[in-house]
Rosetta silent file (secondary structure, phi, psi, omega in degrees, C-alpha in Angstrom):
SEQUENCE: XXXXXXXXXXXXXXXXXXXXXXXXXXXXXXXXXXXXXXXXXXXXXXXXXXXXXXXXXXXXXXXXXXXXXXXXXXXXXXXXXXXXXXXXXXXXXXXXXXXXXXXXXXXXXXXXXXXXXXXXXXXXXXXXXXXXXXXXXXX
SCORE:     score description
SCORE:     0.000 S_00000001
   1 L     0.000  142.254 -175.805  -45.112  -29.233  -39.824 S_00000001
   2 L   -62.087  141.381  161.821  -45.131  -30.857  -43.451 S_00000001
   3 L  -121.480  105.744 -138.095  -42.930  -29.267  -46.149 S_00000001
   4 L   -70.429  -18.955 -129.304  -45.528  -28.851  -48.840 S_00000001
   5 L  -141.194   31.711 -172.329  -42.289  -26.793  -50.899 S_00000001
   6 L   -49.853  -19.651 -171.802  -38.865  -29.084  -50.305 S_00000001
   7 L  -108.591   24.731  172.786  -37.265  -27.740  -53.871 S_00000001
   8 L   -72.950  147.516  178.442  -37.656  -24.211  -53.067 S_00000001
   9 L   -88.531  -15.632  170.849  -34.756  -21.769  -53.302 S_00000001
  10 L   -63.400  158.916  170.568  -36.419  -19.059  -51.059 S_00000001
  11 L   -54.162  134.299 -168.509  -35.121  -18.027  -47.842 S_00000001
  12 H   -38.467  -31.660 -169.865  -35.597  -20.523  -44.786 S_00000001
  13 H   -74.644  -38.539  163.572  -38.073  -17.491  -43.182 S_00000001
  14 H   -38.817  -86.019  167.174  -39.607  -17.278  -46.886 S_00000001
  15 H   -27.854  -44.893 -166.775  -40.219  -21.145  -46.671 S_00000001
  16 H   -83.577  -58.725  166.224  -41.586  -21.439  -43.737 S_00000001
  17 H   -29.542  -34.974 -165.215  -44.386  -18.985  -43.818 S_00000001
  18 H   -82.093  -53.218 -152.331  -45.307  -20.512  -46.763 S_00000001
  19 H   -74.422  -19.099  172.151  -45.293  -24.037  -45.584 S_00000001
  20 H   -83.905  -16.759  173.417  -47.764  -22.746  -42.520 S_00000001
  21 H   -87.473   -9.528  179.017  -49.901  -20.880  -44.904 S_00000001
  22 H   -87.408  -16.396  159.714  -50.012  -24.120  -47.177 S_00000001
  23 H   -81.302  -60.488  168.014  -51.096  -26.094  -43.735 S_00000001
  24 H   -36.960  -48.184  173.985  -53.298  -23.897  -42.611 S_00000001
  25 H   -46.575  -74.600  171.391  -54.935  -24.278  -46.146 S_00000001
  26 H   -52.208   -7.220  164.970  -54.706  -28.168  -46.460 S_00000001
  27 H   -91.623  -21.905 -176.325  -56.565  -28.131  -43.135 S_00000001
  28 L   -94.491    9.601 -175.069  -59.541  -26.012  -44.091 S_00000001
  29 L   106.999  -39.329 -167.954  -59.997  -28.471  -47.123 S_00000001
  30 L   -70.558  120.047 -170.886  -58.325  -27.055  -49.908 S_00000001
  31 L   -65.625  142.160 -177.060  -56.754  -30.246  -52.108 S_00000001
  32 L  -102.203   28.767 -165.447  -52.861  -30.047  -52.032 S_00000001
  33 L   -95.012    1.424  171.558  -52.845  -31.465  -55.667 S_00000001
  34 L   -71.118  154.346  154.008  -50.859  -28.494  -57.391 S_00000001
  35 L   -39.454  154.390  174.652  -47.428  -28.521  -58.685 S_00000001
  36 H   -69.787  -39.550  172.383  -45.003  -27.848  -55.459 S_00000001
  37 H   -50.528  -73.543  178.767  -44.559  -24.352  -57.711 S_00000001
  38 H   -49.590  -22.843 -163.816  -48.304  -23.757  -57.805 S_00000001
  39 H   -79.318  -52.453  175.534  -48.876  -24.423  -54.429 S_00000001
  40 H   -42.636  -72.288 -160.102  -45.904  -21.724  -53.368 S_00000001
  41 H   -53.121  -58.105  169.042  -47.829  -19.369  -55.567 S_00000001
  42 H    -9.996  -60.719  179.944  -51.055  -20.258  -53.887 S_00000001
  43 H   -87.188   -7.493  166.385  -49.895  -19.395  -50.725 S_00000001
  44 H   -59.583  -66.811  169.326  -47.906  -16.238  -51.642 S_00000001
  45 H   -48.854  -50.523 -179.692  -51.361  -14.987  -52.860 S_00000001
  46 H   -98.988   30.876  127.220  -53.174  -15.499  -49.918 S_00000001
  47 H   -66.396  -24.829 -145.463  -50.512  -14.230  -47.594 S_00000001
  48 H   -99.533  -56.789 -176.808  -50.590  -11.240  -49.530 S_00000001
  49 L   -47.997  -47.368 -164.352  -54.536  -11.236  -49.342 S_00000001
  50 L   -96.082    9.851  179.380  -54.344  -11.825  -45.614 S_00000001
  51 L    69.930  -24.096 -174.000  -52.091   -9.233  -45.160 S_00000001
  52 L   -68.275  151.950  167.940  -49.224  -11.906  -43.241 S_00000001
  53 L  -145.409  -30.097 -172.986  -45.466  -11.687  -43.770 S_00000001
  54 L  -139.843  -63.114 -155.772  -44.165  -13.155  -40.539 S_00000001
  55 L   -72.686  127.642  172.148  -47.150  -12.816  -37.507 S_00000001
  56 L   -51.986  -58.856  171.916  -50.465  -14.974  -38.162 S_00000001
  57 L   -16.931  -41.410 -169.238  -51.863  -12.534  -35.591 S_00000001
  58 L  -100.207   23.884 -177.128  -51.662   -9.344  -37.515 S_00000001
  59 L   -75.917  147.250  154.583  -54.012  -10.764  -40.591 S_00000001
  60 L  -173.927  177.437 -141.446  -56.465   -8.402  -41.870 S_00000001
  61 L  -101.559   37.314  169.612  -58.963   -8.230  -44.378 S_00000001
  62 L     1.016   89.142 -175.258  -57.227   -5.889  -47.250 S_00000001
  63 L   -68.285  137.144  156.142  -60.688   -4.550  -48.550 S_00000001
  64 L    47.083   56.002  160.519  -60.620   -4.635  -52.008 S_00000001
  65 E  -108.242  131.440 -151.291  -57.345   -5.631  -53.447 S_00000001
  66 L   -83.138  141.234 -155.585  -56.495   -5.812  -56.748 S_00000001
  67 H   -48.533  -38.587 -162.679  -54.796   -8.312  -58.612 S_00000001
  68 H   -92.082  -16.433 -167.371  -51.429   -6.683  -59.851 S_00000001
  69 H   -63.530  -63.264 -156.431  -51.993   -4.633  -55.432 S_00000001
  70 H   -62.263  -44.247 -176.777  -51.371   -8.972  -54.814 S_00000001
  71 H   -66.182  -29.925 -162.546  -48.365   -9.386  -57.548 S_00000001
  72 H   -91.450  -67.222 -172.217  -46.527   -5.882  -55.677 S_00000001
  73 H   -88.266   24.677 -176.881  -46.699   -7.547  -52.671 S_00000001
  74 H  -115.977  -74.899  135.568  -46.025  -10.837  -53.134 S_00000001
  75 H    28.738 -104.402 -174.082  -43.109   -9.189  -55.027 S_00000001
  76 L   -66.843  -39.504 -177.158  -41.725   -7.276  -52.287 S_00000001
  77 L   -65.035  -44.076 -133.462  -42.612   -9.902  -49.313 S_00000001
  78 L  -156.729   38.790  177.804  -41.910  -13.263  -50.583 S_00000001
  79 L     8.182   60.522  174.181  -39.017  -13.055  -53.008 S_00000001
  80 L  -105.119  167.272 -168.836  -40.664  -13.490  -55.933 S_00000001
  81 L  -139.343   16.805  172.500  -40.230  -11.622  -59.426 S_00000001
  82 L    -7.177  104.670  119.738  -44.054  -11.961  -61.014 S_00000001
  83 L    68.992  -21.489 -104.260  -44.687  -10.135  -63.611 S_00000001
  84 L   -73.535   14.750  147.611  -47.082   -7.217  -63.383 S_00000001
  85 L   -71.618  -31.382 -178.935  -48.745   -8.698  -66.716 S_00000001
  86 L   -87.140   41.692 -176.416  -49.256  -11.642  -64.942 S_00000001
  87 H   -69.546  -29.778  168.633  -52.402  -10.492  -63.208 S_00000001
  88 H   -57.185  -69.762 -162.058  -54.935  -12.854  -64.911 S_00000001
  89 H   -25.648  -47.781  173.177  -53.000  -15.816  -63.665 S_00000001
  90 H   -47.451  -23.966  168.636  -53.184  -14.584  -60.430 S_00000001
  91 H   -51.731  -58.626 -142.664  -57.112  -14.690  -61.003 S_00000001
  92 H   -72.016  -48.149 -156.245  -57.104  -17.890  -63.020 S_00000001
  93 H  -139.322  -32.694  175.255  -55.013  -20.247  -61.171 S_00000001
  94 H   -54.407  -46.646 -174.613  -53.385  -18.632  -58.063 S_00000001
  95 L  -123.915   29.890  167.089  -56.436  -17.982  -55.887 S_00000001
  96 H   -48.118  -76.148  170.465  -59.027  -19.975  -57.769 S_00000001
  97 H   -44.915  -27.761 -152.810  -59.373  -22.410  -54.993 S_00000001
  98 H  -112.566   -6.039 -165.510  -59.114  -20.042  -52.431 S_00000001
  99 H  -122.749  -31.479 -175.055  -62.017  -17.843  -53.843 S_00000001
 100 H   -67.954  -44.359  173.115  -64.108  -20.969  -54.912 S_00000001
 101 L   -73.553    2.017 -159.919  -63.751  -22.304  -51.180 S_00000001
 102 L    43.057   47.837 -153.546  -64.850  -18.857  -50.108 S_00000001
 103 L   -98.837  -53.490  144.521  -61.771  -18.424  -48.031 S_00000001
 104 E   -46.689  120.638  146.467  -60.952  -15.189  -50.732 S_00000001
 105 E  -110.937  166.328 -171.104  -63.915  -13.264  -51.424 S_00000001
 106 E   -77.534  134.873 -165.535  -65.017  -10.838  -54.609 S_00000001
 107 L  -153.384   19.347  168.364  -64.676   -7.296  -52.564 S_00000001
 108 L   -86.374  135.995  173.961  -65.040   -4.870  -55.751 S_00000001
 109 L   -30.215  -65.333 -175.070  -68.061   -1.907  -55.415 S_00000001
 110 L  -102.309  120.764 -176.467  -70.362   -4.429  -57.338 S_00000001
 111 L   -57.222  155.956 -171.183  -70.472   -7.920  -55.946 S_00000001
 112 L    57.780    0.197 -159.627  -70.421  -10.421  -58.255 S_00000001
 113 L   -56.081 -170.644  164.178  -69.161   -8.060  -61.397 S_00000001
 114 L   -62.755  155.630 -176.824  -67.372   -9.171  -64.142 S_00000001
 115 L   -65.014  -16.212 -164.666  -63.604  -10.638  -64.142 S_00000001
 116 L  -110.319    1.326  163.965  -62.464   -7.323  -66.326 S_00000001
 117 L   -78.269  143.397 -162.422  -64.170   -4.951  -63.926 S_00000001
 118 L   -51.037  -38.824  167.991  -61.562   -2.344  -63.151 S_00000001
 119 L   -53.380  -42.234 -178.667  -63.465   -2.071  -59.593 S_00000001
 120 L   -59.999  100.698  163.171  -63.123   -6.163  -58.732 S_00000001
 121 L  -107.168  159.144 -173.075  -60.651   -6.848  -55.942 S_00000001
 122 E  -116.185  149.604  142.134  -60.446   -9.909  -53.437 S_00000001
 123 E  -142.816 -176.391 -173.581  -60.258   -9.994  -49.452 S_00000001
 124 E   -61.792  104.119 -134.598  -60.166  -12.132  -47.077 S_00000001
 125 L  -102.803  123.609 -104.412  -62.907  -13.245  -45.798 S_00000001
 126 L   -99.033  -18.604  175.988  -63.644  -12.046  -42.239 S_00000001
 127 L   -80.753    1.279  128.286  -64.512  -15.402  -40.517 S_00000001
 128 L   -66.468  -21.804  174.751  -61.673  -16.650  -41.881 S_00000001
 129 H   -70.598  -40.580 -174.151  -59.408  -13.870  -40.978 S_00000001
 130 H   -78.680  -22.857  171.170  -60.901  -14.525  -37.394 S_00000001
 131 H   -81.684  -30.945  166.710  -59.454  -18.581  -37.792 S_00000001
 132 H   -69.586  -38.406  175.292  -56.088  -17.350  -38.643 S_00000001
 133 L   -64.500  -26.292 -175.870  -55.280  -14.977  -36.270 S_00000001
 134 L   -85.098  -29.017  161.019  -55.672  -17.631  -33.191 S_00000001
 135 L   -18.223   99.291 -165.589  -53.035  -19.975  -35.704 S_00000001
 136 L   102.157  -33.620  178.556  -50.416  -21.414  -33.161 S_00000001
 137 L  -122.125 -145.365 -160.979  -52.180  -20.801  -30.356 S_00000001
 138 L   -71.156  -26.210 -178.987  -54.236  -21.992  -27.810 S_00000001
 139 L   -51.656    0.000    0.000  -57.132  -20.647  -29.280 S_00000001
């Protein structure tokens, strides 16, 4: 496996997760053109989205989670020290790609609302959630 994230400082377990959720990505399409930084965050966010910390397997479709719900657990998971101000970004530039490819979907009580409604959360999206879990195997 490629290692989209060679100057990271996280733990080898950290790393790794990352560099399979940053394959997994770069396989479905999504351009690998970020900073090696952005890319990390990229894939922090949608582990976090997808529910993964170590098992592909275990994925699930976190209905309607909210932007700083992604910073607390990218946070605690993935030895990171975000912010909780930095919730636009997470909008803006972390899962931008990931929501644009429809991989992420808008999962707030009114579809399509505005970026400042207090309701607007992302998941996963479930046919993708259904490509991940078979990650690694034969399936």
């Amino acid at each position: 496996m490629k290692n989209y994230i060679p100057k990271s400082t996280k733990s080898k377990a950290v790393q790794y997760i990352i560099n399979e959720a940053l394959d997994i990505l770069e396989s479905v399409g999504i351009p690998m053109t970020k900073t090696e930084r952005g890319l990390e965050r990229m894939a922090v966010c949608f582990l976090a989205v997808a529910g993964v910390t170590k098992d592909w397997s275990k994925a699930k479709e976190n209905a309607n989670l909210k932007s700083r719900d992604i910073i607390n657990l990218v946070n605690k998971n993935f030895e990171e020290k975000i912010s909780s101000g930095s919730y636009d970004d997470i909008r803006r530039k972390d899962l931008k790609l990931l929501v644009l490819a429809d991989i992420v979907v808008n999962s707030g009580v009114n579809k399509g609302s505005a970026t400042n409604d207090p309701t607007r959360g992302y998941a996963l999206h479930p046919d993708f959630k259904q490509l991940i879990v078979t990650y690694k195997t034969a399936n």
